[in-house]
C-alpha positions as CSV (number, residue, x, y, z in Angstrom):
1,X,19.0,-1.7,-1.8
2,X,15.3,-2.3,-3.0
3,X,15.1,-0.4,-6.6
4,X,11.9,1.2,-6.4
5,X,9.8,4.4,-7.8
6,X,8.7,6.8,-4.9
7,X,6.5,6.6,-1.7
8,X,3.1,7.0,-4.0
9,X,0.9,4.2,-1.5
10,X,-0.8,4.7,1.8
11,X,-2.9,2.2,3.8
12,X,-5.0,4.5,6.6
13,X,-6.8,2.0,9.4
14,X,-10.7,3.9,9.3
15,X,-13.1,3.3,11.7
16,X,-16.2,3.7,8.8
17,X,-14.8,2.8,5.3
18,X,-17.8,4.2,3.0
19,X,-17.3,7.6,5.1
20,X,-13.8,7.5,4.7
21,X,-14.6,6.6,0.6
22,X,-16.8,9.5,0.4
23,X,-14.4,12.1,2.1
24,X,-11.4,11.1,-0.4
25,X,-13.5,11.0,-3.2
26,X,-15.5,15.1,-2.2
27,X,-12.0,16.6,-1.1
28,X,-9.2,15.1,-3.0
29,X,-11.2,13.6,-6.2
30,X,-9.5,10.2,-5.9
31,X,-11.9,7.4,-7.3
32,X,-12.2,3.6,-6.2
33,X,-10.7,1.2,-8.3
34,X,-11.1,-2.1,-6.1
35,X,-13.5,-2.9,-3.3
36,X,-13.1,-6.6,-2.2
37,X,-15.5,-6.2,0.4
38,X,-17.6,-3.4,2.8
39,X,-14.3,-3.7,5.1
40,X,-11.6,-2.3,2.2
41,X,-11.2,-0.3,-0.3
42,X,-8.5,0.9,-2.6
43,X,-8.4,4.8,-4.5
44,X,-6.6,6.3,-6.7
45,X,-5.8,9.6,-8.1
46,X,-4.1,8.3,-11.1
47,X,-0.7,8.8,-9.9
48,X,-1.1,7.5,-6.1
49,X,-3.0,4.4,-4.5
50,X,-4.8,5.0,-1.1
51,X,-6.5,1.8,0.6
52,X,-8.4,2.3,3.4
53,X,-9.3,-0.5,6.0
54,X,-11.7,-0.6,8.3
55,X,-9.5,-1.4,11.8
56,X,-8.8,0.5,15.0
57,X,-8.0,4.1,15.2
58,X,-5.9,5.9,17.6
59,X,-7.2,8.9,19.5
60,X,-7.1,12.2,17.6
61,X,-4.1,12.2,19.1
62,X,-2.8,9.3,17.9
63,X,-1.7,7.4,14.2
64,X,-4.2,5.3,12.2
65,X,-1.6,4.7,10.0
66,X,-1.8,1.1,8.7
67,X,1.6,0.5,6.6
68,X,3.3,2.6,4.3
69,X,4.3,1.5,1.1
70,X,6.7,1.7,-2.0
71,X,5.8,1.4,-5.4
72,X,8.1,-1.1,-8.1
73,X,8.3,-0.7,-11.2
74,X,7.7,-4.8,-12.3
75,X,6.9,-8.0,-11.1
76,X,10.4,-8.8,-11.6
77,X,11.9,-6.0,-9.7
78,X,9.4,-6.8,-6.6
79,X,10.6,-10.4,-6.6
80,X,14.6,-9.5,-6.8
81,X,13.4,-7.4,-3.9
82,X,12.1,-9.9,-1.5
83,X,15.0,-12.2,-2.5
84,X,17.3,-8.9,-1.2
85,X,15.4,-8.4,1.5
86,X,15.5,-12.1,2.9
87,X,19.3,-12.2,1.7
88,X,20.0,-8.5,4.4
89,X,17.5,-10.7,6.9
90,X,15.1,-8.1,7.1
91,X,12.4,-8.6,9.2
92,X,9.5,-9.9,6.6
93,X,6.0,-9.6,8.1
94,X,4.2,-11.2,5.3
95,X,5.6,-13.4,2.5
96,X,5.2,-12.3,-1.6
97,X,1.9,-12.8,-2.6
98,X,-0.9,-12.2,-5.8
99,X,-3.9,-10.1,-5.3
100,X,-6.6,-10.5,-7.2
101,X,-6.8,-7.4,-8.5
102,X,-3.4,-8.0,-10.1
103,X,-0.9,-6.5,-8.1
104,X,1.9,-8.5,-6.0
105,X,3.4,-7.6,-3.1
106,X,5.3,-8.6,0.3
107,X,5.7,-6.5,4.0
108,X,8.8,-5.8,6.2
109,X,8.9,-3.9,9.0
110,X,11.3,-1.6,9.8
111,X,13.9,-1.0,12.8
112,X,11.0,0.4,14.7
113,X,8.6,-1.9,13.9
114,X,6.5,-0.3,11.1
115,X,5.4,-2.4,8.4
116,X,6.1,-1.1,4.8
117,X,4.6,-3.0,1.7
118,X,6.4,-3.4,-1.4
119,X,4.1,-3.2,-4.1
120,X,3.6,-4.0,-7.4
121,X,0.1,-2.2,-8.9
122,X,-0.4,-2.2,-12.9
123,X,-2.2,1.0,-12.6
124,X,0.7,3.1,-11.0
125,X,3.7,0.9,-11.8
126,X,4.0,1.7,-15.0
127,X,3.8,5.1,-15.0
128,X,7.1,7.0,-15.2
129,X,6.7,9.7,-12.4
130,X,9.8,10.9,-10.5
């Protein structure tokens, strides 16, 4: 089993990225804490990570939903993770890797096919929220 603290990251596909920024700063208050580039950007409320990724997006009917993601406590946990998860021969979609921004993570997918990160993120890994 992958030790891990909650479901507190989301990755939404947006077709317009600065009105996306806007709406989740204005209604929610979140504030951006990385943006690599006019194409992402990551928020955060102080207990939860939203990145947002300019991509395609499914009728209103539809999902935009990129990946999910679950939040580790340490570096250390995230990499006994992926060793776990190639060990039970799940499905990894991308290797471990560093950001730049100083979180590390890795994707699987899942029976069905969606892709869940497993993320390590110094601002909200740490904190001790249940």
């Amino acid at each position: 089993m992958i030790k891990h603290q909650g479901l507190r990251h989301l990755a939404l596909n947006v077709r317009d990225v600065a009105r996306a920024v806007d709406f989740y700063q204005r209604v929610f208050g979140m504030r951006v804490v990385w943006q690599p580039d006019p194409d992402n950007a990551y928020l955060s409320s102080g207990s939860d990570n939203l990145a947002l990724h300019r991509g395609t997006v499914a009728e209103r009917t539809g999902q935009s939903l990129d990946h999910l993601g679950f939040v580790v406590a340490s570096i250390a946990d995230l990499q006994a993770s992926y060793q776990w998860a190639q060990e039970n021969n799940l499905e990894i979609f991308r290797p471990l890797r560093r950001h730049r921004d100083g979180s590390v993570s890795y994707y699987l997918r899942d029976p069905d096919g969606n892709v869940i990160q497993v993320l390590y993120e110094p601002s909200i890994s740490a904190m001790n929220i249940r």
